[in-house]
C-alpha positions as CSV (number, residue, x, y, z in Angstrom):
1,X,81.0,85.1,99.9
2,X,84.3,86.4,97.7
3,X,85.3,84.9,94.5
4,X,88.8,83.9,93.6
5,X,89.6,86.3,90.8
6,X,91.7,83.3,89.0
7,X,90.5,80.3,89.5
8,X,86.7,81.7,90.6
9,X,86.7,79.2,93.8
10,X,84.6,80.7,96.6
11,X,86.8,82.2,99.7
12,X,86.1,82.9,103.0
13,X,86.0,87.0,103.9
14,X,89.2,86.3,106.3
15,X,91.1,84.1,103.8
16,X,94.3,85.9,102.4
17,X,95.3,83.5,100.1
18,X,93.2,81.5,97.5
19,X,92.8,77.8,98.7
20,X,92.6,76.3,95.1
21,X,95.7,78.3,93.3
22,X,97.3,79.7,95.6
23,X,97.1,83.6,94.6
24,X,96.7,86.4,97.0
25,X,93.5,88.1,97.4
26,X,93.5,92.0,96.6
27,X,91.8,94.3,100.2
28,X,88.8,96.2,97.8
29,X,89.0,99.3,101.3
30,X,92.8,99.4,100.4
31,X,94.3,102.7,100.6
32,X,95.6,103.6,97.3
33,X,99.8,103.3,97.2
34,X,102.5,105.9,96.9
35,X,103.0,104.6,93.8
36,X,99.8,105.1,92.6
37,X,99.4,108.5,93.2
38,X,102.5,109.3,91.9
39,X,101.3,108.0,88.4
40,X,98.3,109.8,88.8
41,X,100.1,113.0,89.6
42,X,102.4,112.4,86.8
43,X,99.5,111.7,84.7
44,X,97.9,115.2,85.0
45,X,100.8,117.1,84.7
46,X,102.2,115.2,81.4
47,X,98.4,116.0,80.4
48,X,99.1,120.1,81.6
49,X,102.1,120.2,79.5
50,X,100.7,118.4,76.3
51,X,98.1,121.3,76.4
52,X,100.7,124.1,77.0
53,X,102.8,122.4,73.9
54,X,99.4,122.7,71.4
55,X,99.4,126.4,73.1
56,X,103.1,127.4,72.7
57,X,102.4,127.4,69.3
58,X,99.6,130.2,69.2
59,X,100.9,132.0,72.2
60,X,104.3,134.2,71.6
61,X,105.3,134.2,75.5
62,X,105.4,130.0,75.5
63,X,108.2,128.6,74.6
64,X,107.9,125.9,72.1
65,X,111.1,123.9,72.5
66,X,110.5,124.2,76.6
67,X,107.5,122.9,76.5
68,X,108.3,119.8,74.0
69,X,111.0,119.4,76.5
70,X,109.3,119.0,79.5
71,X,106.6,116.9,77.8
72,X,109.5,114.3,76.9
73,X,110.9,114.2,80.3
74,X,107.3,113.7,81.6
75,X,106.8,110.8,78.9
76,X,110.0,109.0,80.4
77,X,109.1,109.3,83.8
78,X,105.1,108.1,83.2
79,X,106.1,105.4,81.3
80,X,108.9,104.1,83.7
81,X,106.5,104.5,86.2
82,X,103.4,102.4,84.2
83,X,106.2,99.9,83.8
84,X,107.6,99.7,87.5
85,X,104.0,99.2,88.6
86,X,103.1,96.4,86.3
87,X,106.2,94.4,87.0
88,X,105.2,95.4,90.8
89,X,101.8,93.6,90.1
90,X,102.8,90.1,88.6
C-alpha cells in the first residue's frame, strides 16, 4: 500500500488522485522529463565553465573575459530553468 505524500492517507496502487485531498500521485518508474535533463545538462556545463574561469586565470591560452562570459550566460539560463521547473511543479 502507497502513502499520500500530503495528507499521508493510504492509496490504492491504481489510484491517480489522492481520495482525502485531492493531489495527484507522482509514477516512482517515471521517465525523467525533457526538462529535466536539460537542467542537468546545463548543470554540468555551467560547472565545466566555472572550472575553466578558476583556470583562465593560470593558463595564458584561456581567455578570462570569455570564460566569465559564458559562465553568466549559463547562470541565466540554469536559473530560469530551476525556476520554470518549480513553477511547473506547484
Amino acid at each position: 500500500m502507497d502513502h499520500c505524500r500530503d495528507c499521508n492517507s493510504t492509496l490504492k496502487s491504481d489510484e491517480l488522485e489522492c481520495w482525502g485531498c485531492g493531489s495527484k500521485i507522482v509514477d516512482k518508474n517515471a521517465p525523467t522529463s525533457y526538462q529535466e535533463r536539460f537542467r542537468l545538462v546545463v548543470k554540468i556545463m555551467f560547472l565545466i565553465f566555472a572550472a575553466l574561469t578558476v583556470a583562465s586565470v593560470f593558463v595564458e591560452s584561456l581567455s578570462l573575459w570569455k570564460c566569465f562570459t559564458g559562465l553568466a550566460v549559463l547562470y541565466l539560463v540554469k536559473s530560469s530553468a530551476d525556476y520554470m521547473a518549480e513553477t511547473k511543479k506547484g
